[in-house]
N, C-alpha and C positions, 0 to 999 in steps of 0.2 A: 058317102061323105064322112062315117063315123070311121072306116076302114083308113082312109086318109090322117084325119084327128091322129087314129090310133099310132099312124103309123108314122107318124112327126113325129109327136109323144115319147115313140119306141127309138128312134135316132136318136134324139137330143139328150135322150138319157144312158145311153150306149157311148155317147159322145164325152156324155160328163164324167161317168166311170174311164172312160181311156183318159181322160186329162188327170182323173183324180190320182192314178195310181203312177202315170206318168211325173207327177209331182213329187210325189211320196220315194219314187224313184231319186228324181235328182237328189231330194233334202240329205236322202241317204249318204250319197255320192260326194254330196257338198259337204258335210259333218268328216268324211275316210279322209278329203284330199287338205282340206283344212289342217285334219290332224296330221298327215303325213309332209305338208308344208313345212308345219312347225316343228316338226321332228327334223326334218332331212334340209334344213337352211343351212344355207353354206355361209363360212365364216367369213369375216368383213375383209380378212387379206385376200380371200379366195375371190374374190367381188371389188375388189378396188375398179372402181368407176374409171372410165375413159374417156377422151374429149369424144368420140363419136357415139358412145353408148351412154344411156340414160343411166341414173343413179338404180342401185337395187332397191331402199326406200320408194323413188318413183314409180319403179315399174310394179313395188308391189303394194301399191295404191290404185295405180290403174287396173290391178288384174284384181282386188278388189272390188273396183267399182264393175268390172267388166261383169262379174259372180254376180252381185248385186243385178245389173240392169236384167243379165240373164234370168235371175229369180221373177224379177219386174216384169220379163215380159210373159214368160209363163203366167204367173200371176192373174196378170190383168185377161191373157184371154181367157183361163178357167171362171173367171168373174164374168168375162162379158158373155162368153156361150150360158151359161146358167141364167145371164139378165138376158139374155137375147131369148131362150126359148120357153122361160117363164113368161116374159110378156106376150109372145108369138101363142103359147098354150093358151094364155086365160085372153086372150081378142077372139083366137080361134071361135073356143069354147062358147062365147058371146054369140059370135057371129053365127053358128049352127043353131043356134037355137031362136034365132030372128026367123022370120015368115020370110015369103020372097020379097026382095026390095029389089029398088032399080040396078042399073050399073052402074051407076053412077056411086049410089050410095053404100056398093058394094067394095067400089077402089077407095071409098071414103072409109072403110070402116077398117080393113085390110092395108091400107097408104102406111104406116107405122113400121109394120114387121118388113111391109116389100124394100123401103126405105133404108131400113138397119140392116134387112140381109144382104142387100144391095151392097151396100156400104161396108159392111164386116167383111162382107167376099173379096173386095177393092184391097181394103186395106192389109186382111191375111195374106191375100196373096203377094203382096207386096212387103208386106214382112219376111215372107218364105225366101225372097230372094234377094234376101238382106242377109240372110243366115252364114251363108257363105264367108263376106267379108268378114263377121263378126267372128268364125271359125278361124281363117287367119292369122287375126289378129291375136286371139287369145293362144294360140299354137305361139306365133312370134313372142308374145308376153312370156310364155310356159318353159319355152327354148333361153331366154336368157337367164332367169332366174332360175334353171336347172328344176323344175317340177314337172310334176306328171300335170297335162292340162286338165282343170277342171271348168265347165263342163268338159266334157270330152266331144270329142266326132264324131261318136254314139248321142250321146246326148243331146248336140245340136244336132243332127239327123231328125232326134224323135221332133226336136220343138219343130224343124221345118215339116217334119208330114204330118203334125198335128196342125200347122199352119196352113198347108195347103188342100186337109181333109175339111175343115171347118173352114174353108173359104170357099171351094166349090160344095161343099155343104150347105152353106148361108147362100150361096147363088141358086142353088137348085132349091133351095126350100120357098128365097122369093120371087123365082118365077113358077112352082106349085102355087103359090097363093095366088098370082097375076091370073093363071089357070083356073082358079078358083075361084075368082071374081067373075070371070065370063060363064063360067059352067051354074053358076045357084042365080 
């Protein structure tokens, strides 16, 4: 049982270093393209707006917020794997050092992490194949306003296999525990 502990433990933090450096990656990326934006802006005759194409101000408010949400969503999952398998550790933790209890009170004590991994796995995977459009779109954004795209296709690459590592990650971690409630 303690090989098991260990061996979550040994993932979730394997896990948290790939996101961490992953991040430290984009900020990089995001600071080069920023700067290179504002360097290489084309002049407002070069940019005279059209009835069919959006304004250059608009589209460089959207590709803004796009940078933005891209930070968001990175973000929020390097938060949530760290809340996810800190709480998952210290239940763990709890629970091995309990006598034998019933089954019952075994799903009761384990119901939290199965629930969240359950759930985080649903919803990264579901983000993963979101990545796409959102690739698109920001290519489409980067094509008219004449920039290099930030993030790049490298970049959403990483967020979708960091999306679909930690979603079947969080799947198999809470059916190990479902496993672990019938086994103690």
């Amino acid at each position: 049982m303690e090989i098991i502990y260990l061996a979550i433990t040994v993932v979730s933090l394997l896990a948290t270093i790939l996101a961490v450096r992953s991040k430290r990656l984009w900020e990089r990326k995001y600071r080069d393209a920023i700067d290179e934006a504002t360097k290489s802006t084309p002049s407002t005759e070069e940019l005279k707006p059209q009835k069919t194409k959006p304004s250059p101000a608009d589209l460089m408010k959207q590709y803004e917020m796009m940078v933005d949400v891209y930070k968001f969503h990175f973000d929020i999952v390097l938060k949530f794997i760290t809340f996810y398998y800190a709480i998952t550790g210290a239940i763990l933790s709890f629970y091995m050092r309990q006598t034998k209890t019933s089954l019952v009170m075994n799903f009761a004590a384990l119901a939290l992490p199965i629930i969240m991994g359950s759930l985080f796995g649903f919803f990264a995977l579901f983000g993963a194949k979101q990545v796409d459009a959102f690739t698109s779109e920001i290519c489409e954004v980067t094509d008219h306003l004449h920039l290099k795209p930030f993030p790049n296709e490298d970049l959403l690459a990483r967020l979708k296999l960091m999306l679909v590592f930690t979603g079947l990650l969080s799947f198999s971690t809470a059916v190990g525990l479902v496993g672990l409630a019938f086994i103690r």
